[in-house]
MIGU-381671 format. One record per atom (N, C-alpha, C): x, y, z; residue in three letters. Coordinates in steps of 0.05 Angstrom, whole numbers, plus 5000, padded with zeros to 4 digits. Example, Ala and Ser with C-alpha at 12.3 -4.5 7.8 and 13.67 -1.06 7.14 Angstrom:
MIGU-381671
526448865156ALA;524649105156ALA;526449345156ALA;525749555142SER;527349795143SER;525850015157SER;
***
This chain:
MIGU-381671
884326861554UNK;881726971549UNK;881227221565UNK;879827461557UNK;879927691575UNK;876727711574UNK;876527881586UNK;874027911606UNK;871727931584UNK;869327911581UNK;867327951561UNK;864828001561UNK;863428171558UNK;860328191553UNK;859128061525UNK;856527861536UNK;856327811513UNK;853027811522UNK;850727981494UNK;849628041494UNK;848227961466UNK;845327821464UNK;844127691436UNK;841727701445UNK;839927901438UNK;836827891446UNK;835127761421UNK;836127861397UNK;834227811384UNK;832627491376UNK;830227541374UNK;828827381370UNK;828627271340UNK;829526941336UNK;828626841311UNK;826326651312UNK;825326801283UNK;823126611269UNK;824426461253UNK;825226251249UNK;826326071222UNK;824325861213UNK;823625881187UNK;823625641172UNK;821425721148UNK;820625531135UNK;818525621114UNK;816625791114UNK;815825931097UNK;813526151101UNK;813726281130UNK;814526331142UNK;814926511168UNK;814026731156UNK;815326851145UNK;815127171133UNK;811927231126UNK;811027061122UNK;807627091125UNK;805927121148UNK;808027071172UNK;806527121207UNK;807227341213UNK;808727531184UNK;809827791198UNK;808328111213UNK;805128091214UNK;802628171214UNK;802528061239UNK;802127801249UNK;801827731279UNK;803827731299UNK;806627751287UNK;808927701304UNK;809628021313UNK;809628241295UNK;809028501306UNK;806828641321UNK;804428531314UNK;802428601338UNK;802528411363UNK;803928221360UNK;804328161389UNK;807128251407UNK;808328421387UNK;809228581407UNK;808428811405UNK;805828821402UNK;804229141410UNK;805029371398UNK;806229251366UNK;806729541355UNK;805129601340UNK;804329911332UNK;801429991312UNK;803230051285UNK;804830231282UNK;805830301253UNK;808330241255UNK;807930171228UNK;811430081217UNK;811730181191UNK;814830251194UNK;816930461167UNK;817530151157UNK;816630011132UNK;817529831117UNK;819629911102UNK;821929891110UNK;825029921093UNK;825629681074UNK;825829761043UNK;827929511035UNK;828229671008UNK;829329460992UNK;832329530970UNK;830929640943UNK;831129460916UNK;830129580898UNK;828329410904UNK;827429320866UNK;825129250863UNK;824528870866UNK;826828780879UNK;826128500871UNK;824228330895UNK;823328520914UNK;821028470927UNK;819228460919UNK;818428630899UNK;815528700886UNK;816128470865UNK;817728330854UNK;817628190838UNK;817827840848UNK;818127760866UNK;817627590875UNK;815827570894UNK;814127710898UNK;812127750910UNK;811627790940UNK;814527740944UNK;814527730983UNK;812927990988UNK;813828240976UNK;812028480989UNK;808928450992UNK;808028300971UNK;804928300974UNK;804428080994UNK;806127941004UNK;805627821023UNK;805527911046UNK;808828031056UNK;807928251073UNK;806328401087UNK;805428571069UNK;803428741063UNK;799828651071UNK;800128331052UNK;797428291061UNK;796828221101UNK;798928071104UNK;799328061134UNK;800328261144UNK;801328461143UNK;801128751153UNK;797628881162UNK;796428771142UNK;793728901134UNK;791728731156UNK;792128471145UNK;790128291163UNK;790328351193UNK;793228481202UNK;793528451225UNK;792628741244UNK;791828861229UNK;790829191231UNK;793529371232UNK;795329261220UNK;799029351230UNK;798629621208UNK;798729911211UNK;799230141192UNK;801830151183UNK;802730211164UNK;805530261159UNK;805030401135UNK;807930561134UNK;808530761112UNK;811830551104UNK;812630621076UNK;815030601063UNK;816830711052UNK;820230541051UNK;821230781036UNK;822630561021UNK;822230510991UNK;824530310977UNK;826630450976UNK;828830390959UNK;830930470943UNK;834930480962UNK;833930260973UNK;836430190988UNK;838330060967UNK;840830160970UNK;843830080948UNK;844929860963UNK;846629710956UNK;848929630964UNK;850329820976UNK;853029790999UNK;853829911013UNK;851230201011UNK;849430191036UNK;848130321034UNK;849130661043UNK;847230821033UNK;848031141040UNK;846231271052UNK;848731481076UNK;846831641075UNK;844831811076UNK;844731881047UNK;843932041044UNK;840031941036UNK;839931751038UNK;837531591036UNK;836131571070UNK;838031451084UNK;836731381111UNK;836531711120UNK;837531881108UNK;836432171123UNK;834032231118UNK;832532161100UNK;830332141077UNK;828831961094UNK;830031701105UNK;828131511123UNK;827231571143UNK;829331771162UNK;829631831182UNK;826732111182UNK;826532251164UNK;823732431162UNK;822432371160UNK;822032121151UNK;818532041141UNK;817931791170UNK;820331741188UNK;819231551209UNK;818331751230UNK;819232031226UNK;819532181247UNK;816232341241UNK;815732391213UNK;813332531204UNK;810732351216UNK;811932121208UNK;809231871213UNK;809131691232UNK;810631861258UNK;811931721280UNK;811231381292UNK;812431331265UNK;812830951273UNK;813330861307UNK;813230591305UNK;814130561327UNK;816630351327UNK;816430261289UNK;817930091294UNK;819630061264UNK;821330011256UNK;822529961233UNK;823229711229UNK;821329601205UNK;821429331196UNK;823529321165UNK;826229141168UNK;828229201154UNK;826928951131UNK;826728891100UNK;825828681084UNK;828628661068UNK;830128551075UNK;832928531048UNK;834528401073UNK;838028461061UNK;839828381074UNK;841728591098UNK;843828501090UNK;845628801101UNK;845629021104UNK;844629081082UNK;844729381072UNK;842029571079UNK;839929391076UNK;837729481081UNK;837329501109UNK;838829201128UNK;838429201152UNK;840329471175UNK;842029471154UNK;844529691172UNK;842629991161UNK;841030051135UNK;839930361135UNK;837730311157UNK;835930071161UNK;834330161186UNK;835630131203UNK;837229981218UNK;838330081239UNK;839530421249UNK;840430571225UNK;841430791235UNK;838830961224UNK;836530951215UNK;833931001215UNK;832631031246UNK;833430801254UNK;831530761285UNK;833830941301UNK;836130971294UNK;837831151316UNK;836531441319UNK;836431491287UNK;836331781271UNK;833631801291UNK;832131641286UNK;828931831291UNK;828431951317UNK;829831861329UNK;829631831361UNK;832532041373UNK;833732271351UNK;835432521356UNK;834832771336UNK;835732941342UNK;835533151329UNK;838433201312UNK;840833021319UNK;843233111311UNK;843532921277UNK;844832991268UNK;844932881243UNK;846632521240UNK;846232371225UNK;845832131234UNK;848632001228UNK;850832161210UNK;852832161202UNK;855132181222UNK;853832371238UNK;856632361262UNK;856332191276UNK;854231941277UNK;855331711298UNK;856931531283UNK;857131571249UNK;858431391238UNK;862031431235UNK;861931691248UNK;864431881254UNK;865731901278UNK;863831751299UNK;864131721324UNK;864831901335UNK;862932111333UNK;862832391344UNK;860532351366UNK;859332181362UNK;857932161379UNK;856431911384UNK;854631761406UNK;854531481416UNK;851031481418UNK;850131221408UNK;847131311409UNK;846031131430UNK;844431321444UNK;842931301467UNK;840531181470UNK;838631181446UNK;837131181439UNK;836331071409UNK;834130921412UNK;833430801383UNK;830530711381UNK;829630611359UNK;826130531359UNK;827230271355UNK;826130061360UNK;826329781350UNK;826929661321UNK;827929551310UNK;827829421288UNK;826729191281UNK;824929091271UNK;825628821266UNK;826228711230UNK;827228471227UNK;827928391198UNK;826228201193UNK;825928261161UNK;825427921149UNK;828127931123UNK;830127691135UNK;832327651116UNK;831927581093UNK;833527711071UNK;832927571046UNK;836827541034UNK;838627571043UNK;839827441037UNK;841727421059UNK;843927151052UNK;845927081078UNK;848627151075UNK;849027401095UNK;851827511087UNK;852427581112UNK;851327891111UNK;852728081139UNK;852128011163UNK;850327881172UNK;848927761195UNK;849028021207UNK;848028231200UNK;846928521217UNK;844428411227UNK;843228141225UNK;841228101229UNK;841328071265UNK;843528011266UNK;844027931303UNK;846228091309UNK;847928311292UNK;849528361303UNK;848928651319UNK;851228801325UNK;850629141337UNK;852229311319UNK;852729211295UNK;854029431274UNK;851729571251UNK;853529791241UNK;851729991226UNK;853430071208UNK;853830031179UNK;855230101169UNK;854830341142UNK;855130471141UNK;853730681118UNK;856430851105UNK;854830871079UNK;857931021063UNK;856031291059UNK;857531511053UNK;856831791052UNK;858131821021UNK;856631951009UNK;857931930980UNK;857832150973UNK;858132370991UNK;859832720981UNK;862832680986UNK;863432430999UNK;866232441000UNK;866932041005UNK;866031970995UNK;866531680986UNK;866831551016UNK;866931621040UNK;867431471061UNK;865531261078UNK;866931041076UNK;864330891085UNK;865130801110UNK;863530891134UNK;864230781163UNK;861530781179UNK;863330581202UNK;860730521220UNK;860830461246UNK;858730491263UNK;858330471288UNK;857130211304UNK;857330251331UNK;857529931342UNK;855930061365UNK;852929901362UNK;851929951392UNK;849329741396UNK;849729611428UNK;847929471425UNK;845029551428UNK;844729731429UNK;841529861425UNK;840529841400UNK;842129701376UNK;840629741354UNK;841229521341UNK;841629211354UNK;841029031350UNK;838428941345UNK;837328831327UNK;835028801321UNK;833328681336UNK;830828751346UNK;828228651363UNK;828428301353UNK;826828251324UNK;827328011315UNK;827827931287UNK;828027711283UNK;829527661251UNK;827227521244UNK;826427491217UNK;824827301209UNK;826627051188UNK;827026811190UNK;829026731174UNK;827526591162UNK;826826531127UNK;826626361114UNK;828626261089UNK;829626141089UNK;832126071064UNK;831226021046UNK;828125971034UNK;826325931011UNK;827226241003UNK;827926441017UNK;827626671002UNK;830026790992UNK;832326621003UNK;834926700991UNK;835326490960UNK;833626390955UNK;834026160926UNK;834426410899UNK;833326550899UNK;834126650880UNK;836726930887UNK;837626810897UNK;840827020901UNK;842426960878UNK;843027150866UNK;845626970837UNK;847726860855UNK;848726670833UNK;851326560836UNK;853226780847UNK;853826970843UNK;855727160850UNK;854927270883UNK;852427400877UNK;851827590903UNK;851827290931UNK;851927040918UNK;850026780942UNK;854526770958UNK;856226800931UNK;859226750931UNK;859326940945UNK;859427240945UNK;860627460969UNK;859127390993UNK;856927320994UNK;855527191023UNK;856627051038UNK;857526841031UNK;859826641036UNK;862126781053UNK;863726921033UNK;865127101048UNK;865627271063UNK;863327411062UNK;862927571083UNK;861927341116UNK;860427171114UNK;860127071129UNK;862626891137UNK;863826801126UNK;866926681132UNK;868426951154UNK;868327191133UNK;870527341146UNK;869527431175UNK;866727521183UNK;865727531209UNK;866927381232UNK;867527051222UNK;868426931242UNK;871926921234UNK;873526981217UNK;875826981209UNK;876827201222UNK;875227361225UNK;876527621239UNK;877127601270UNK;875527451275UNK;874527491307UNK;876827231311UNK;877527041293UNK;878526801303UNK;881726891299UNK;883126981278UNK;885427111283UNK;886227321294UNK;886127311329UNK;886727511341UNK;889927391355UNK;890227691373UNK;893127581393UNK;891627461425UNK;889327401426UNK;888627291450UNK;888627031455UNK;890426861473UNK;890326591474UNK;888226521492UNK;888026221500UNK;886426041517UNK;883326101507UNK;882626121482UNK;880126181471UNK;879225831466UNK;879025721474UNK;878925481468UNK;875525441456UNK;874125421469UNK;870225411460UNK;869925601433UNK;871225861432UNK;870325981414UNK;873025931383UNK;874925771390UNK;876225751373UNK;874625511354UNK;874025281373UNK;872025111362UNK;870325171343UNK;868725301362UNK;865425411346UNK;866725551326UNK;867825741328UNK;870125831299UNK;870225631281UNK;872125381285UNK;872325241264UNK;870725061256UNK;868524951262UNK;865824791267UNK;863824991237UNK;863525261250UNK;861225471233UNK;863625531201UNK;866225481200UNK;866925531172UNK;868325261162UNK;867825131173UNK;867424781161UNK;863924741144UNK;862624861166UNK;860524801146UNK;859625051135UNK;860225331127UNK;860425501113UNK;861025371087UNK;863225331093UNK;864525211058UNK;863725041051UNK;862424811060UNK;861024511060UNK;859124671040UNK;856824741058UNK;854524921046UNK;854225061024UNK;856225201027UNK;856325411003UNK;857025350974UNK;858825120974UNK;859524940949UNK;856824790942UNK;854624640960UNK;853024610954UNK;850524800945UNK;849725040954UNK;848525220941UNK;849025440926UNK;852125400920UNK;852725510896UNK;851625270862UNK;852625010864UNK;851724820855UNK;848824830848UNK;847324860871UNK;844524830869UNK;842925030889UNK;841325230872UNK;840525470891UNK;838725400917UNK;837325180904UNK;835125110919UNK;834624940940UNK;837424870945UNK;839124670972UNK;837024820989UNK;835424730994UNK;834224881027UNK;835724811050UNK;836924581058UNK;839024551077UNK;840724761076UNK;842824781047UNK;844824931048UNK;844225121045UNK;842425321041UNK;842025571051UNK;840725571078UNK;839725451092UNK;838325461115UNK;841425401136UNK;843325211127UNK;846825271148UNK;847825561137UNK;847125721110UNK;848225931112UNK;846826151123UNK;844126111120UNK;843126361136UNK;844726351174UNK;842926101176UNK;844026071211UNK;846526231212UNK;848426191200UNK;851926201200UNK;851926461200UNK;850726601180UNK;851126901171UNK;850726981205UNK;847826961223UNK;847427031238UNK;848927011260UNK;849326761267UNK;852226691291UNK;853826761285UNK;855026821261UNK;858226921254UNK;858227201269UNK;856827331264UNK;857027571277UNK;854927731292UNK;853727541313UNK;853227671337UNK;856027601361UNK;857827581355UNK;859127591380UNK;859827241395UNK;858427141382UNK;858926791392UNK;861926651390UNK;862926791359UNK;865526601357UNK;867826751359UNK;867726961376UNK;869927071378UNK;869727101416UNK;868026951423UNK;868027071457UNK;871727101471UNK;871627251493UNK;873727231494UNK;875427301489UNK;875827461467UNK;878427541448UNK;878127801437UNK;880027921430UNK;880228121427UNK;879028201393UNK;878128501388UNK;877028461365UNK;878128671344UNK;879728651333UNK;879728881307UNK;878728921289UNK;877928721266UNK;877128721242UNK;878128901226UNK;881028791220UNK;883129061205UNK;882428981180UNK;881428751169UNK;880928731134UNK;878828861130UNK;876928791151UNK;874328891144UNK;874729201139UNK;876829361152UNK;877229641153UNK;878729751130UNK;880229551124UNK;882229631092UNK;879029561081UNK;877529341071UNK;876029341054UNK;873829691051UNK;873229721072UNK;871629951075UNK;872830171053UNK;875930221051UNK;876530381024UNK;876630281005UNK;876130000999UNK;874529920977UNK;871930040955UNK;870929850990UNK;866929890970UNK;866830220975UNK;868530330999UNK;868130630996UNK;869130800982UNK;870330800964UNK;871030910936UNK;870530790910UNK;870330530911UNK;868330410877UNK;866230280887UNK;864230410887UNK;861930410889UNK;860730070877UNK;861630120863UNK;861529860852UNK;862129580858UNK;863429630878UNK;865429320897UNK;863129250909UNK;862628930912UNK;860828800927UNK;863028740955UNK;861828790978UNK;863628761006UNK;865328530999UNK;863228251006UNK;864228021005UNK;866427950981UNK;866528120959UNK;869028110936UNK;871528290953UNK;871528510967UNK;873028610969UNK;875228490987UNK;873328321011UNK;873928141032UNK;875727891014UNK;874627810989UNK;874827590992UNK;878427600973UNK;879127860969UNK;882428020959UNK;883227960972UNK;882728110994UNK;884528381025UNK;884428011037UNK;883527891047UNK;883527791074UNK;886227571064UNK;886427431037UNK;888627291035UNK;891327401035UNK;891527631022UNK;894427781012UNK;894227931047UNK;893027991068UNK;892828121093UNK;894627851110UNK;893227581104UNK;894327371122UNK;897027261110UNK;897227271081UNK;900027291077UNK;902627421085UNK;901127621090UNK;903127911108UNK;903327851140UNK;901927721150UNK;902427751172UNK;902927431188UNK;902027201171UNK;902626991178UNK;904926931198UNK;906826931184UNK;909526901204UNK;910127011234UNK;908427171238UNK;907627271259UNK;906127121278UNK;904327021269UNK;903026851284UNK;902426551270UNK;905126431266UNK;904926191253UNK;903125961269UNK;904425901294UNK;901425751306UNK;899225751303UNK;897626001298UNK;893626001300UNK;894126001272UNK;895726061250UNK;894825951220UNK;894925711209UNK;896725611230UNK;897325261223UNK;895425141239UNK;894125171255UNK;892225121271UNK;888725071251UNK;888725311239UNK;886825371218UNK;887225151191UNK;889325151180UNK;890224961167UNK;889924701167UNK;891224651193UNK;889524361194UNK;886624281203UNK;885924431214UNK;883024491236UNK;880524471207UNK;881124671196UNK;878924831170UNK;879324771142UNK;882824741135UNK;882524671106UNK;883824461102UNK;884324301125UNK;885123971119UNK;888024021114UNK;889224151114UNK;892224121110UNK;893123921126UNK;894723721112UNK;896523531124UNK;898623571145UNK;897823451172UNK;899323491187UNK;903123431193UNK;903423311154UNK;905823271156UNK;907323541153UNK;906323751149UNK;907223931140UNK;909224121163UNK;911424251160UNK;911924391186UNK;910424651195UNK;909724821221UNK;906825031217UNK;907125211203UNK;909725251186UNK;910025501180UNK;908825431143UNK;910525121143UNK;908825021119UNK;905825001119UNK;904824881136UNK;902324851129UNK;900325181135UNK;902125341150UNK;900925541151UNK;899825741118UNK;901725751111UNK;901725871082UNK;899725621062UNK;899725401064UNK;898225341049UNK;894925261060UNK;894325331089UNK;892525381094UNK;890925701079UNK;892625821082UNK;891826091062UNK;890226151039UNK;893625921020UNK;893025860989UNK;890725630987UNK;890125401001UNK;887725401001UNK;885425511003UNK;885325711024UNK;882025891026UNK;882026070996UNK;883826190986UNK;884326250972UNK;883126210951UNK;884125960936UNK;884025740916UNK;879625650925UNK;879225660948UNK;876225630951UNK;875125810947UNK;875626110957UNK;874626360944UNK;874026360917UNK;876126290901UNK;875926300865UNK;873626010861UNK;874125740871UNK;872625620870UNK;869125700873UNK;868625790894UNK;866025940892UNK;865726190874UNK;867226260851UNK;866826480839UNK;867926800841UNK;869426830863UNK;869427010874UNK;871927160863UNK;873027460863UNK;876027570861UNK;878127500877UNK;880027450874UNK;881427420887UNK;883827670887UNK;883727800859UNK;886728000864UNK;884828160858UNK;886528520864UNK;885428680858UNK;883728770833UNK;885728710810UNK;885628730785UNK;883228620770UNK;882428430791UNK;879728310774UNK;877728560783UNK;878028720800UNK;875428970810UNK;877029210798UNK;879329200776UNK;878829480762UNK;881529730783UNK;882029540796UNK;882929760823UNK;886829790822UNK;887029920810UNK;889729850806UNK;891630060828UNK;894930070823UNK;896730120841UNK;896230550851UNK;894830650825UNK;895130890833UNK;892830940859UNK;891230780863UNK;888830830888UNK;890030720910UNK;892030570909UNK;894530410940UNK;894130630961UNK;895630890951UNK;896231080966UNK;893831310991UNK;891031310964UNK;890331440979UNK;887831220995UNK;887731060986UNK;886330800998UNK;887630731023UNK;890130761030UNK;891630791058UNK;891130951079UNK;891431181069UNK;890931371083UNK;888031451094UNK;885331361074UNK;882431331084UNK;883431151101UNK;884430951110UNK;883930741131UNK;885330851146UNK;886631031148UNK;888031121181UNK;886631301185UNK;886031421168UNK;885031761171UNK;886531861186UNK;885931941223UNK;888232151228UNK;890031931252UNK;890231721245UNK;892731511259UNK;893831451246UNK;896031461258UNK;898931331248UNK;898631091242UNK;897230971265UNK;897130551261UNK;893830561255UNK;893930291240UNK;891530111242UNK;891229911253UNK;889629861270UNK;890429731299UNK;890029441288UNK;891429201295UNK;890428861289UNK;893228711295UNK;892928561297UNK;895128341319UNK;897528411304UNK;898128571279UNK;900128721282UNK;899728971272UNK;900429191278UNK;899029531274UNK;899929491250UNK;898729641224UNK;899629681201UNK;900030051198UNK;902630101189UNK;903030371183UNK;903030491149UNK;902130621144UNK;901430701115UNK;902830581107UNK;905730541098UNK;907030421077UNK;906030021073UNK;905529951106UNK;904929671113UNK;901929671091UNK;900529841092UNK;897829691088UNK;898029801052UNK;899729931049UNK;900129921015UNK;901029631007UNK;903129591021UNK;904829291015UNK;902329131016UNK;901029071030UNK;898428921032UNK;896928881003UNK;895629170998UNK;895229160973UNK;896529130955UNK;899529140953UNK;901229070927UNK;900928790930UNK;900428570951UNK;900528340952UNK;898128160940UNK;896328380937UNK;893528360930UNK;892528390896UNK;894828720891UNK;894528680865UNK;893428460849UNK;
***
C-alpha cells in the first residue's frame, strides 16, 4: 500500500423528493444566485425543473440559466457558461443532470473565477487554483463526478476529449433521489452500470499489493453493481436498485475503492479516443469494448488479482487453475456486459480497423508509453483494439 491522501467533502442529500429542499439547502449555505446548468429538454418534461425552480423562488434564491449540455460534454458551450456566470456573477453553480452536465459545471466554476481560457487546464497547461462552488441534483447513475475531482470535456475543432483532476472542484453537495433516474432507457441505465463498474475496475487492477480494505470494498460495490443493475434493467422502477446504483456511482469514484494504490485508468484513456472522435459513442459503451479485450491483453501478467476477481466477483469455481479461472473471470464480465445490453466489440459502434491507428496515437499524443500496470506502446494499444474489433 503506498502513501495516500484521501479527501470527500461533499455533502449528500439522499432519498425521495429531496430535490424539492433544493431552495432551502442553498440558502443555508448563504448563497444568493445560482447559474442552473443542465442537458436538453427532459427536465422540462418531467417536471423536475418546475420543481426546482419553484423552490429556487420560495427560497428568495436568484438564478440565471444555461440548457443545452451534450453527452461527452464541450467546450465550446461551458465557454458560453463561463460568460454568463461571470456577467451575472453567481456565486454558485447548481449542476441538474448527470456526468456531463456535472463535469461542464465544474469547469464552469473553474472558468469563472480566471481570465485564461478553460481548455488549457484540460491540456494541463495549467492547474486550477480557484473555483466557485458547485452543487448537484443527480439524475442519472454513472460517472459519479458527483463526488469525484475529475472534469472531463471534449473540444470538437479537433475531436479531443480530455480532462483534469482537482480537488477544488469537487462538488459542495449532491442531491440524490433514484425516483429520478426511473426513467433512464434501458441502454443509457446499461452504460451507467459500466461506467460505474469501470471506476472501481480501474482503481482495483493496479500493480500495488497489500490493498486489502480497498480490495474488499472493491469487490463488495461490484457484487452489488451487477446484483442491482440486472434488477433495474428488468424493472426501472426498483427504487432499491437504483438507489445501490446511485450510492455506487458515487463511491466508485470518489477515491474510496482504490485507497492505497496506484492509479492509471489506461481504458478509461484508450476510451477517451473513442467518444472523442464518434461523437456518437456513449462512454459506458466504449468502456464496456476496451475494458475486456484491454484485460485480455494483459491478464497473464498479472494472473493472481484476475483470478482473485474471478472468484471474489464472478463466482468462478475455485477448481479452476488462476490462469484458468483468470480468463474466464473476463469472459464472464463480458458475457454480463452483453447481458445488460451493452457492446461488446468494436463493430457493434461502427468503428472499424482503419481508426486503430490514429486512435493510438490520440492516446499517447506526445509519449511513447501509456502508462498502466503494463505501459502500452502504439503498436500494443492497436493490438488491444484488434482484440476488440
Amino acid at each position: 500500500m503506498i502513501n495516500f491522501d484521501f479527501y470527500s467533502p461533499t455533502k449528500i442529500f439522499f432519498g425521495r423528493n429531496r430535490e424539492s429542499e433544493i431552495g432551502r439547502i442553498i440558502k443555508q449555505y448563504g448563497f444568493k444566485k445560482v447559474l442552473l446548468h443542465y442537458g436538453q429538454s427532459s427536465i422540462k418534461k418531467s417536471g423536475l425543473y418546475d420543481r426546482i425552480v419553484s423552490s429556487l423562488k420560495e427560497q428568495g434564491i436568484a438564478f440565471v440559466e444555461l440548457g443545452g449540455v451534450e453527452p461527452n460534454p464541450k467546450v465550446s458551450l461551458v465557454r458560453k457558461a463561463i460568460q454568463l456566470a461571470k456577467a451575472e456573477q453567481v456565486d454558485l453553480v447548481l449542476a441538474v443532470g448527470g456526468g456531463s452536465v456535472i463535469d461542464s459545471s465544474k469547469a464552469t466554476a473553474v472558468g469563472a473565477c480566471t481570465d485564461e481560457d478553460i481548455w488549457r487546464f484540460s491540456l494541463h497547461e495549467l492547474t486550477p487554483q480557484k473555483a466557485l462552488p458547485v452543487g448537484v441534483i443527480l439524475t442519472i447513475s454513472a460517472a459519479g463526478s458527483e463526488l469525484s475531482n475529475s472534469c472531463v470535456l471534449t473540444n470538437s475543432d479537433n475531436w479531443l476529449k480530455r480532462g483534469f483532476n482537482s480537488d477544488i472542484i469537487r462538488p459542495l453537495f449532491a442531491v440524490m433521489n433514484p425516483e429520478l433516474t426511473f426513467s433512464v432507457s434501458r441502454y443509457q441505465t446499461g452504460c451507467g452500470i459500466v461506467d460505474i463498474m469501470m471506476h472501481t475496475l480501474e482503481r482495483y487492477f493496479t500493480d500495488t499489493s497489500d490493498m486489502e480494505l480497498a480490495s474488499h470494498l472493491a469487490e463488495g460495490l461490484l457484487k452489488a453493481v451487477m446484483e442491482a443493475g440486472k434488477k433495474a434493467i428488468a424493472d426501472p422502477n426498483d427504487y432499491e436498485a437504483r438507489a445501490t446504483l446511485m450510492l455506487a456511482s458515487s463511491f466508485s469514484h470518489n477515491g474510496l475503492t482504490g485507497l492505497g494504490g496506484k492509479l492509471y485508468f489506461t481504458v478509461h484513456r484508450l476510451e477517451h479516443e473513442i467518444s472523442g472522435m464518434f461523437d456518437r459513442v456513449a462512454h459506458g459503451a466504449g468502456l464496456a469494448v476496451l475494458f475486456p479485450a484491454w484485460a485480455k491483453y494483459v491478464y497473464r501478467h498479472f494472473t493472481a488479482r484476475f483470478a482473485r476477481f474471478a472468484y471474489q466477483v464472478m463466482d468462478v469455481s475455485k477448481s479452476l487453475t488462476e490462469e484458468e479461472a483468470a480468463y474466464e473471470g473476463i469472459i464472464r464480465l463480458e458475457a454480463y456486459f452483453r447481458q445488460i445490453g451493452m457492446p461488446v466489440r468494436l463493430s457493434e459502434l461502427d468503428i472499424d480497423e482503419t481508426s486503430f491507428e490514429k486512435m493510438a496515437e490520440k492516446a499517447l499524443g506526445q509519449n511513447d508509453t501509456l502508462n498502466g500496470i503494463i505501459p502500452l506502446n502504439k503498436n500494443q494499444i492497436i493490438e488491444i483494439f484488434e482484440i476488440a474489433k
